[in-house]
C-alpha positions as a Markdown table, in Angstrom:
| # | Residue | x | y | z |
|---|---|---|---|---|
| 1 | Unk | 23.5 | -93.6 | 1.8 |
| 2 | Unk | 20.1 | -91.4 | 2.5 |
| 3 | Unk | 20.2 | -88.1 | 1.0 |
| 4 | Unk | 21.0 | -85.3 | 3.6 |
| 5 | Unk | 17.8 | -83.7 | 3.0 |
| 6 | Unk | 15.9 | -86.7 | 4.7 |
| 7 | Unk | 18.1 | -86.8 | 7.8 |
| 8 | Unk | 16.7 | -83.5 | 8.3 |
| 9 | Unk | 13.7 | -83.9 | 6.8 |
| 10 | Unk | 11.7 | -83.6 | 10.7 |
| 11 | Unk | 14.4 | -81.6 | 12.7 |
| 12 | Unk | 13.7 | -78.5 | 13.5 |
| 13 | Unk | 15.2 | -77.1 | 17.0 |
| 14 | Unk | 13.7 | -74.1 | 18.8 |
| 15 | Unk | 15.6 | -70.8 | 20.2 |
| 16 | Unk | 17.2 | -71.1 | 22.7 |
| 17 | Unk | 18.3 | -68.1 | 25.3 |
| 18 | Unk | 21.0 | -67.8 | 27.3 |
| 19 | Unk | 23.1 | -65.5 | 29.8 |
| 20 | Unk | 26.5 | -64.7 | 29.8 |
| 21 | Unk | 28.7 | -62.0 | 31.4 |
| 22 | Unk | 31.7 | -60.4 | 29.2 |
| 23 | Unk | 34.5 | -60.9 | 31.1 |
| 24 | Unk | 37.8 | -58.8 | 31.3 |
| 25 | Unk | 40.3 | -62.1 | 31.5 |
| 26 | Unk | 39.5 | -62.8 | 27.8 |
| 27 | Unk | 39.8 | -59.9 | 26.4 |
| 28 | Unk | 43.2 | -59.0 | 27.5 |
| 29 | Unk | 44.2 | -62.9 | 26.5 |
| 30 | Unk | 43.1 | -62.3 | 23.3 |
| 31 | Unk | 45.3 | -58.9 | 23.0 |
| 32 | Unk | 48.2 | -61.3 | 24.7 |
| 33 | Unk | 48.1 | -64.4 | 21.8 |
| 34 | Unk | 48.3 | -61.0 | 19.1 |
| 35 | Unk | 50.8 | -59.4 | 20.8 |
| 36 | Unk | 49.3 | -56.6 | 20.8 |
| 37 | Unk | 48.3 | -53.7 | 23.7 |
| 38 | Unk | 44.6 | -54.5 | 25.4 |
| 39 | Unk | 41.9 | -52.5 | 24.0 |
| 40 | Unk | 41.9 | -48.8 | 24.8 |
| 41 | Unk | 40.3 | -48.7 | 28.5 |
| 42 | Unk | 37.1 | -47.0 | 27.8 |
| 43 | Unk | 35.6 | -51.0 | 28.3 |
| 44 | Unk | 33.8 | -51.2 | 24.7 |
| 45 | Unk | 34.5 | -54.8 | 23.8 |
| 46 | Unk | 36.2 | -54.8 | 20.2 |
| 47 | Unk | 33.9 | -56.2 | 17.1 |
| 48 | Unk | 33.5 | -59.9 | 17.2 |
| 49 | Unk | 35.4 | -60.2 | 20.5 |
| 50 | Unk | 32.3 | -61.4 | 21.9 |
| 51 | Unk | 33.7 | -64.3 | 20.5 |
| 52 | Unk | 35.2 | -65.5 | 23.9 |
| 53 | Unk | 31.9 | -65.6 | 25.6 |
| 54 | Unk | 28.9 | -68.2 | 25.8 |
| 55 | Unk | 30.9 | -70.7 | 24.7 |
| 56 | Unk | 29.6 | -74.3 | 24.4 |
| 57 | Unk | 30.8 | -76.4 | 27.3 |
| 58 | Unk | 30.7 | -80.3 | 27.1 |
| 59 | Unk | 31.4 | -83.2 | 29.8 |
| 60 | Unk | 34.4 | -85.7 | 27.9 |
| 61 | Unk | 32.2 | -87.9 | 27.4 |
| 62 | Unk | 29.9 | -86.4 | 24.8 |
| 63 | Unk | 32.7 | -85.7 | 22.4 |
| 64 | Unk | 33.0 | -87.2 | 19.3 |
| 65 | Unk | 36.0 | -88.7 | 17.5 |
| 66 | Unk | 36.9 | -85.2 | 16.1 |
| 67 | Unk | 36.7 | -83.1 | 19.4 |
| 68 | Unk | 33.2 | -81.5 | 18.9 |
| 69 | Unk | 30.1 | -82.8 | 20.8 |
| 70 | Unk | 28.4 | -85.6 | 19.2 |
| 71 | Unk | 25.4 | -84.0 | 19.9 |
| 72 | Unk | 23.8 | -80.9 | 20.5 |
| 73 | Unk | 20.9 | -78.4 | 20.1 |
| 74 | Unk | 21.7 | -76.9 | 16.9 |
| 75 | Unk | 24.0 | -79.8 | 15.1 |
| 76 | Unk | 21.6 | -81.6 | 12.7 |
| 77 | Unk | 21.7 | -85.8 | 12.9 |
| 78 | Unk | 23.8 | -86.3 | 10.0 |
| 79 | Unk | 25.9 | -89.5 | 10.5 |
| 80 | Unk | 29.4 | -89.2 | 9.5 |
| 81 | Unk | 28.5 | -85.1 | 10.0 |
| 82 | Unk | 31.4 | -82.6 | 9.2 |
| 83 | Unk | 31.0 | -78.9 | 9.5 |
| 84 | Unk | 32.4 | -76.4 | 8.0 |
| 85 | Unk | 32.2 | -72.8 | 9.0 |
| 86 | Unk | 31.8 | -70.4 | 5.9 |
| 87 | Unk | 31.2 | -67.2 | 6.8 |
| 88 | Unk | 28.7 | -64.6 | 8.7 |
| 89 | Unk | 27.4 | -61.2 | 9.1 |
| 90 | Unk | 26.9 | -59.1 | 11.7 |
| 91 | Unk | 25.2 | -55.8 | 13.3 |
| 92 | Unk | 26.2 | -53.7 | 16.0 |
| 93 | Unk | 22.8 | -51.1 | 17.4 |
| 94 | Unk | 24.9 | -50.4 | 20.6 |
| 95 | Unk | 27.7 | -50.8 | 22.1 |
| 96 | Unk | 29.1 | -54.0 | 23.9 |
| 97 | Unk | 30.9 | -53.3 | 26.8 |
| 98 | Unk | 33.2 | -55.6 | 29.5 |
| 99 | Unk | 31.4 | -56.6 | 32.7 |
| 100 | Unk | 27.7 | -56.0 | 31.1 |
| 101 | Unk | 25.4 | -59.3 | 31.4 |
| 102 | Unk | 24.4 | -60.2 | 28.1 |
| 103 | Unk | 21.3 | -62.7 | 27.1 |
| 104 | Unk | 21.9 | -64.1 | 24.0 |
| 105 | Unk | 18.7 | -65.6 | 22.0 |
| 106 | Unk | 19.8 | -68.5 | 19.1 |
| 107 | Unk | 17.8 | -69.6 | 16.4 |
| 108 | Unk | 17.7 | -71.6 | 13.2 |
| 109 | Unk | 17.2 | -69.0 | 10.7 |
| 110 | Unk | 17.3 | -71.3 | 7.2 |
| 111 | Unk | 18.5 | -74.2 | 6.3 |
| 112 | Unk | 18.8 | -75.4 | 2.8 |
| 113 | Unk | 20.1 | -79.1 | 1.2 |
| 114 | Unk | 21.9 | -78.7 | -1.6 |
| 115 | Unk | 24.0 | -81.2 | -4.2 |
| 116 | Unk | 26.7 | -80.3 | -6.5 |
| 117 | Unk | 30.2 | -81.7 | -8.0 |
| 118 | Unk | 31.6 | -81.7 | -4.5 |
| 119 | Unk | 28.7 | -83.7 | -3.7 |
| 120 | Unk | 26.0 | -83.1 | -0.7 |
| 121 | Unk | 25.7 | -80.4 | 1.7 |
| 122 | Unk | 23.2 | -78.6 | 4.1 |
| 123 | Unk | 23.8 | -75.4 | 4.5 |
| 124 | Unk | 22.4 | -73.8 | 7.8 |
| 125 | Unk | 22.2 | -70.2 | 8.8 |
| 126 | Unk | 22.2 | -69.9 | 12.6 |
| 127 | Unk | 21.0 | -66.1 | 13.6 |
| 128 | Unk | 22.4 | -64.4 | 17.1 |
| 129 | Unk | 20.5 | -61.7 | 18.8 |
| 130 | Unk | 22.0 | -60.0 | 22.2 |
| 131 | Unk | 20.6 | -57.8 | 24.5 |
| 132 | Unk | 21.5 | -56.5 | 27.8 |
| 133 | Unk | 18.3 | -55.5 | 29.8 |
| 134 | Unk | 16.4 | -55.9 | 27.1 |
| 135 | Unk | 18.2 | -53.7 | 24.6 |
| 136 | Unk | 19.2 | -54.4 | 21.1 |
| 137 | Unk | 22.9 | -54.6 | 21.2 |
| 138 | Unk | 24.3 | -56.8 | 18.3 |
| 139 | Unk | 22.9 | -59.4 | 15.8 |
| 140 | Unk | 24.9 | -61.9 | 14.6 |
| 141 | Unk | 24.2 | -65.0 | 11.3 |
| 142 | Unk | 26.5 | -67.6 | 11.2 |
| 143 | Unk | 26.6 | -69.8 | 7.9 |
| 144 | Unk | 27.6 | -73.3 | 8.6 |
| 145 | Unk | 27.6 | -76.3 | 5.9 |
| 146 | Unk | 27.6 | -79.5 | 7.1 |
| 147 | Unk | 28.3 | -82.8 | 4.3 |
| 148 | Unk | 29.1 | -86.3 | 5.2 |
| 149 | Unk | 32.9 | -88.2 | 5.0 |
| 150 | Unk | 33.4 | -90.9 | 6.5 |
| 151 | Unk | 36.9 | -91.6 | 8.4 |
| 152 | Unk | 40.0 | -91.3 | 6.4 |
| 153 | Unk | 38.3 | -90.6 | 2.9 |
| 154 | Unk | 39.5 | -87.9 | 0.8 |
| 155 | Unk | 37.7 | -85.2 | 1.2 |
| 156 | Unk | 36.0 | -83.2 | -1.9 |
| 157 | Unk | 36.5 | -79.7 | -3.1 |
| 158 | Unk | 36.3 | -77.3 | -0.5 |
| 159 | Unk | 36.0 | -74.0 | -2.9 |
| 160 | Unk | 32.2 | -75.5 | -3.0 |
| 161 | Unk | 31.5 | -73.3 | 0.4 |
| 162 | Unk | 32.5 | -70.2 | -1.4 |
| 163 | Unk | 29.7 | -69.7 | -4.2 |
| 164 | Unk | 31.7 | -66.8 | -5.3 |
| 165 | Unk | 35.0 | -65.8 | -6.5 |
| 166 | Unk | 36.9 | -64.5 | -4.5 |
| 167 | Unk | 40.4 | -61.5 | -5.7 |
| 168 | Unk | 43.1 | -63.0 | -5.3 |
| 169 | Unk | 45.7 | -61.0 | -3.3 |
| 170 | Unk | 45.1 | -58.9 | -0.7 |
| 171 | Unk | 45.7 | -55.3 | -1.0 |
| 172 | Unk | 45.0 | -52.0 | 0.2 |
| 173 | Unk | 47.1 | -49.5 | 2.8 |
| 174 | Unk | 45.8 | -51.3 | 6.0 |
| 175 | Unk | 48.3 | -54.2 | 6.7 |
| 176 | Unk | 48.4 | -56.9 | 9.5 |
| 177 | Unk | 49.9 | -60.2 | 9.3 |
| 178 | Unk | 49.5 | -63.2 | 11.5 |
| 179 | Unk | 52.2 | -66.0 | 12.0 |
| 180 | Unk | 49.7 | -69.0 | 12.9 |
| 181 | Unk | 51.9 | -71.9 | 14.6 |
| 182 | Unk | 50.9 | -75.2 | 16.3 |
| 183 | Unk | 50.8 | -73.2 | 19.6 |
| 184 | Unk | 48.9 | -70.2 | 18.5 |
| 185 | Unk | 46.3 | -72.3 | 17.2 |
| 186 | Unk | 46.2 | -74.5 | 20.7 |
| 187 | Unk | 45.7 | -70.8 | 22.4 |
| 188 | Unk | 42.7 | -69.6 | 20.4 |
| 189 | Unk | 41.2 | -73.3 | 21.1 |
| 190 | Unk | 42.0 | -72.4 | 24.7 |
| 191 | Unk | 40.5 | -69.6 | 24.7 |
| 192 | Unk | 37.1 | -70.2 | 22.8 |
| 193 | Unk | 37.1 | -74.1 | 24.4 |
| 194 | Unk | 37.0 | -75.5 | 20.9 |
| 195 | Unk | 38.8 | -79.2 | 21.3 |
| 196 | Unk | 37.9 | -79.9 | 16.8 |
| 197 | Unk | 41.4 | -81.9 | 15.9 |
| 198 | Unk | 41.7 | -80.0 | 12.9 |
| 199 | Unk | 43.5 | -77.2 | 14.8 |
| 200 | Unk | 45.6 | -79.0 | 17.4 |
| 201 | Unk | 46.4 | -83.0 | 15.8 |
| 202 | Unk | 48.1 | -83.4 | 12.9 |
| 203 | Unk | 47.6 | -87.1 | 12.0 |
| 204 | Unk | 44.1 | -86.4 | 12.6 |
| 205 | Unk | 43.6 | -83.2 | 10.5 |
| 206 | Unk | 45.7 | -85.4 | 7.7 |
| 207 | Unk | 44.8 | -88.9 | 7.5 |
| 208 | Unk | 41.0 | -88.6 | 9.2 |
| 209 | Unk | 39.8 | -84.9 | 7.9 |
| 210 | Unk | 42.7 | -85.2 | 4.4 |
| 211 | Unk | 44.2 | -82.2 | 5.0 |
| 212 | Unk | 47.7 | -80.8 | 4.5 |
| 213 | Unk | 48.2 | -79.6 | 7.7 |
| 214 | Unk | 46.7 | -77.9 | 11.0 |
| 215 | Unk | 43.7 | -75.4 | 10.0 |
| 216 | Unk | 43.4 | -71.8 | 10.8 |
| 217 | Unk | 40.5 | -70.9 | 13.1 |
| 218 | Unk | 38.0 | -69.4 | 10.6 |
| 219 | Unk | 36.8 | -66.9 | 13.5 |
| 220 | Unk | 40.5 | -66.0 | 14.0 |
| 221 | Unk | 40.9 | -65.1 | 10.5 |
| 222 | Unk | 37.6 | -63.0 | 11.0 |
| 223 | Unk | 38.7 | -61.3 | 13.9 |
| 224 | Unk | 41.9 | -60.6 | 11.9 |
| 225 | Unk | 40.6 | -58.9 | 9.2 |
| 226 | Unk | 38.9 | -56.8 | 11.8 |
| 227 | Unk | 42.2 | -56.2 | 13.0 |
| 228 | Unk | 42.7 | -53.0 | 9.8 |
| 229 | Unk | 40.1 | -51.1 | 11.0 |
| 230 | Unk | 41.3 | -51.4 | 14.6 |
| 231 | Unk | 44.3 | -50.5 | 14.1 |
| 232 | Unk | 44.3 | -48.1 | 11.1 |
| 233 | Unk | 41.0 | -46.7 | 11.9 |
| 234 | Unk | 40.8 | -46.5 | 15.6 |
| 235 | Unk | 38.2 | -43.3 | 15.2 |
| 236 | Unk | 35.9 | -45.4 | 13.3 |
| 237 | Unk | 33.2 | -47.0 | 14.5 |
| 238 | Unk | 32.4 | -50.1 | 13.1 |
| 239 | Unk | 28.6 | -51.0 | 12.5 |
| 240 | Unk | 28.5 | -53.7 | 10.3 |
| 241 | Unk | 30.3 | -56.4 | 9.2 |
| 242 | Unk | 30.5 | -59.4 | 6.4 |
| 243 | Unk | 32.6 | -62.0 | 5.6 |
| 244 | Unk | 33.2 | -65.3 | 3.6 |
| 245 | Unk | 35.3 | -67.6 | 4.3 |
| 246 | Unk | 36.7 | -69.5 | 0.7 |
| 247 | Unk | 40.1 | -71.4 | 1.3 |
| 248 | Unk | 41.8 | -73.1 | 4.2 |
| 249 | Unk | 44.6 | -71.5 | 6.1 |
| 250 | Unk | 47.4 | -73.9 | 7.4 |
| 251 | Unk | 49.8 | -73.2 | 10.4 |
| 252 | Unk | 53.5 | -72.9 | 9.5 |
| 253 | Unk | 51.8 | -70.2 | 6.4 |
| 254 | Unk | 52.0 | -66.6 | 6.9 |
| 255 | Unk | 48.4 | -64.5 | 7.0 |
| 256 | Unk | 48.8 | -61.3 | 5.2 |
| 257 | Unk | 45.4 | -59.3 | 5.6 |
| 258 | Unk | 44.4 | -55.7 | 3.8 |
| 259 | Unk | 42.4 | -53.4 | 2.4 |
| 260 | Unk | 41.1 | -50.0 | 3.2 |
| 261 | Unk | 38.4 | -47.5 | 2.0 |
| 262 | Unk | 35.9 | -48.5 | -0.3 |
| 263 | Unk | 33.0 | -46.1 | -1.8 |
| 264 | Unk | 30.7 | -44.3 | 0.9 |
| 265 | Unk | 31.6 | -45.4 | 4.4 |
| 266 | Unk | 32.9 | -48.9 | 3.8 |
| 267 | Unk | 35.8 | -50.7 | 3.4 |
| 268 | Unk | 36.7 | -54.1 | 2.0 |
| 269 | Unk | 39.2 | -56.2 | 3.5 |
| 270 | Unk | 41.1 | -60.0 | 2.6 |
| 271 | Unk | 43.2 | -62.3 | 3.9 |
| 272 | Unk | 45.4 | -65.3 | 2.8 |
| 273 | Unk | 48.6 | -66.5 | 2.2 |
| 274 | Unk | 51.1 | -64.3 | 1.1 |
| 275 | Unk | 51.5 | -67.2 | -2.3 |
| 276 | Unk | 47.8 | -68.2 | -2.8 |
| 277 | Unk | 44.2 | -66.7 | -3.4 |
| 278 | Unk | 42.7 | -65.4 | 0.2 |
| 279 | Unk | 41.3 | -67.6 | 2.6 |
| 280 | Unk | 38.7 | -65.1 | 3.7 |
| 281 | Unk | 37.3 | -61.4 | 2.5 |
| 282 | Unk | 35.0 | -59.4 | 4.1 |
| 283 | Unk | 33.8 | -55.6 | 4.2 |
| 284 | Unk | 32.9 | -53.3 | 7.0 |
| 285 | Unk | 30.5 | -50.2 | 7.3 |
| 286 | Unk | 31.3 | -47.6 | 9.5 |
| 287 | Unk | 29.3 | -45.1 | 11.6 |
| 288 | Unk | 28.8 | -42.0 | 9.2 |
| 289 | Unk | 31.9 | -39.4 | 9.4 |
């Protein structure tokens, strides 16, 4: 088997730019799958709801066996590829509101090969910037790691994607919980047209992929932990945000996120199961008081 580093080894995509308008429908489906009221009506889209828009569409045809497209712009040619999604930051300079017409420009912004006990891994950082009429209005860096596994082999130690360790319970006075079932997790796949079989078939996700059971959305577990300061800090305003995804989260497993204030204008927040080590943390800065 080639090292990942020479799959690569001549790859190198170009931005791309593209246009999307931020549409109301999604917004308030989000708000429906959390049960909770639509954001206040002052049309500023929530942090990270931009989520729901430019999503990647695909005919059938150019999906692979695990739901994602065989092929694409910005998936390097790794045979056997699996991704996993470990984490991002992001950086609001203005306000994103429903209805505006956003261009979004996409671009590799490093990409490293790198081996250890659980074995070879690229890790690529894909970096966001979106603008509406030519204005800075949010930049986004997506960390992705990508390794081979070939069908129905075990699969090797995830804690590999977190470089760090983590705490291990959540705490803090902001609380939100999150009772991810099989039908939950088909909604938020709905919603962000994501068809991976890790979050919607179970003899897939456990004989193909090796795990226990149907996986949690890593973006839904961001957008949770985004959920404290939303709802326990309305007056905030968010302008930054960070976060690491470092252990799966399973359907049929409560998600118990918190945190609160941290030193200046910050606050650090986790999530996980209420009975193991958090599956994601993360830490916002707010506009100054």
């Amino acid at each position: 088997m080639a090292a990942l580093a020479e799959y690569v080894a001549d790859w190198a995509p170009g931005p791309v730019e593209e246009t999307d308008r931020i549409g109301a429908w999604a917004v308030q489906a989000f708000a429906d799958l959390l049960d909770r009221p639509a954001p206040a009506g002052d049309g500023v889209l929530p942090p990270l709801w931009h989520r729901f828009s430019f999503l990647e569409r695909a005919a059938q045809h150019e999906l692979g066996e695990d739901g994602h497209v065989r092929e694409s712009h910005f998936l390097p040619p790794i045979p056997d590829r699996r991704r996993m999604f470990a984490g991002g930051r992001l950086e609001w300079h203005a306000p994103v509101g429903v209805g505006d017409e956003v261009v979004r420009r996409s671009a590799i912004a490093s990409m490293t090969p790198k081996s250890g006990r659980s074995g070879e891994m690229l890790f690529v950082t894909l970096r966001h910037e979106f603008r509406r009429g030519g204005v800075l209005l949010l930049t986004e860096e997506e960390d992705l790691v990508y390794r081979q596994q070939k069908p129905g082999e075990g699969r090797r130690v995830e804690a590999a994607v977190a470089a760090e360790p983590g705490p291990h319970t959540a705490d803090g006075p902001w609380t939100a919980r999150l009772q991810p079932d099989e039908v939950m997790l088909f909604r938020f796949s709905a919603l962000t047209y994501n068809a991976h079989r890790i979050h919607h078939d179970f003899p897939y996700v456990t004989r193909v992929e090796g795990f226990p059971g149907l996986v949690v959305h890593g973006p839904l577990l961001a957008l949770l932990l985004l959920e404290l300061p939303r709802r326990h800090a309305p007056d905030r305003t968010v302008r930054a945000f960070e976060y690491r995804l470092r252990a799966p989260a399973f359907a049929g497993s409560t998600v118990l996120a918190a945190g609160g204030p941290a030193t200046g204008d910050t606050a650090d927040l986790a999530a996980g199961s209420a009975d193991g080590p958090p599956s994601i943390t993360g830490t916002v800065r707010f506009d100054p008081v």
